[in-house]
C-alpha positions in Angstrom: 131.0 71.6 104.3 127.5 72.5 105.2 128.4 76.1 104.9 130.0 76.3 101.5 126.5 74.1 100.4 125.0 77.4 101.5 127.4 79.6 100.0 127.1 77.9 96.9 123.3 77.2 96.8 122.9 81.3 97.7 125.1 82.1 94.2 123.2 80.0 92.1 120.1 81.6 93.2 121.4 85.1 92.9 122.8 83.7 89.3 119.0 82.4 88.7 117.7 85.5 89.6 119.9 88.1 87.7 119.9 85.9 84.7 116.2 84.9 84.1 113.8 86.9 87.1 115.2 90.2 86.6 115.1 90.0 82.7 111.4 88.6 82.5 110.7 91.3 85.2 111.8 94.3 83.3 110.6 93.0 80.1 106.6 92.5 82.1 107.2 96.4 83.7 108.0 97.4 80.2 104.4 96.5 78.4 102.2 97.3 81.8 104.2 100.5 81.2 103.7 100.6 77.6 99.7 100.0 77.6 99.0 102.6 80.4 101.0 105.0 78.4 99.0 104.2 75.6 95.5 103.9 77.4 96.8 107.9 78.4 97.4 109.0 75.2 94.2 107.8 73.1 92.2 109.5 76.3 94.2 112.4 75.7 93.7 112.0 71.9 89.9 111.7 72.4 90.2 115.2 74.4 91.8 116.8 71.7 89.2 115.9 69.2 86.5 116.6 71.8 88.1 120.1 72.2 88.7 120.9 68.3 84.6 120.2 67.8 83.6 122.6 70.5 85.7 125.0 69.0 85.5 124.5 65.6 82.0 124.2 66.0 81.6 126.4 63.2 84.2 125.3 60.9 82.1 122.2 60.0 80.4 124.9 57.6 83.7 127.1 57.0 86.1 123.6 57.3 83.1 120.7 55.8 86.5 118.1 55.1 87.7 119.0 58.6 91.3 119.8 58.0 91.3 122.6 60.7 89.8 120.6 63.2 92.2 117.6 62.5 95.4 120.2 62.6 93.8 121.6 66.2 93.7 118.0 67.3 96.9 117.0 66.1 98.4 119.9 67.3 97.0 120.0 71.0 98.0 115.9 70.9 101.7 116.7 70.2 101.9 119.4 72.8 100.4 117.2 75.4 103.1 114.4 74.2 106.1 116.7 74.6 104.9 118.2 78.0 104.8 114.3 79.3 107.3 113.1 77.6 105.6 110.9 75.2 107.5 110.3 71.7 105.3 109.1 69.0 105.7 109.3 65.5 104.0 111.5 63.1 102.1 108.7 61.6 101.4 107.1 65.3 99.6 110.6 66.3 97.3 110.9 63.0 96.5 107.6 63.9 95.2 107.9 67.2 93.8 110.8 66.6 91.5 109.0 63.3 90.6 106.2 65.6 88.9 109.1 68.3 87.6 111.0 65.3 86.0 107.7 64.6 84.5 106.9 67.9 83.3 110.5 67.9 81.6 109.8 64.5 79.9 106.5 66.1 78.7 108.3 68.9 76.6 111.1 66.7 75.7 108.1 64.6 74.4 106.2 67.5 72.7 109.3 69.4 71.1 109.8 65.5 70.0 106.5 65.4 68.6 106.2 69.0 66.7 109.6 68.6 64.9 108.5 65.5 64.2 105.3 66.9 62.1 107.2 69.7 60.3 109.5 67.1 
């Protein structure tokens, strides 16, 4: 008697555990997966619009709208996707790469700003 208690208690827990733990596990590995691959990418999006302003450096007088430098980053962003694996949309890439084009923008604006604070 005491044994098929056991038997039976051991296959509702294993019941328990492949219906509910294992789901709610996966689902939990899935986001912590999800936001590192995303933390990855806008650092690798920041690098490519780091990379088309040293190189561009002087399109901003040949390219003043910045089309060429967007394309490089855009470009470089989608290679380093495919290499890794990464699928993101078209819209999902211009995107990330406008956000690091933005903080870029900040950071002249705040290095500007701090310099003529100390003149």
């Amino acid at each position: 008697m005491k044994i098929e208690l056991l038997t039976l208690t051991v296959r509702l827990a294993a019941l328990i555990v492949t219906a509910f733990v294992i789901p709610a596990l996966k689902t939990w590995l899935e986001k912590k997966t999800e936001n590192e691959n995303l933390a990855q990418v806008q650092e690798w999006a920041a690098k490519a619009v780091q990379a088309a302003e040293q190189i561009h450096k002087k399109a901003r007088k040949d390219d003043p709208t910045g089309v060429k430098r967007r394309k490089f980053a855009i470009d470089f962003l989608n290679q380093l996707c495919a290499k890794h694996g990464v699928r993101l949309s078209k819209e999902e890439i211009e995107v990330l790469i406008e956000a690091a084009v933005d903080e870029v923008n900040n950071c002249r604006l705040g290095v500007l700003y701090s310099n003529e604070a100390e003149s």
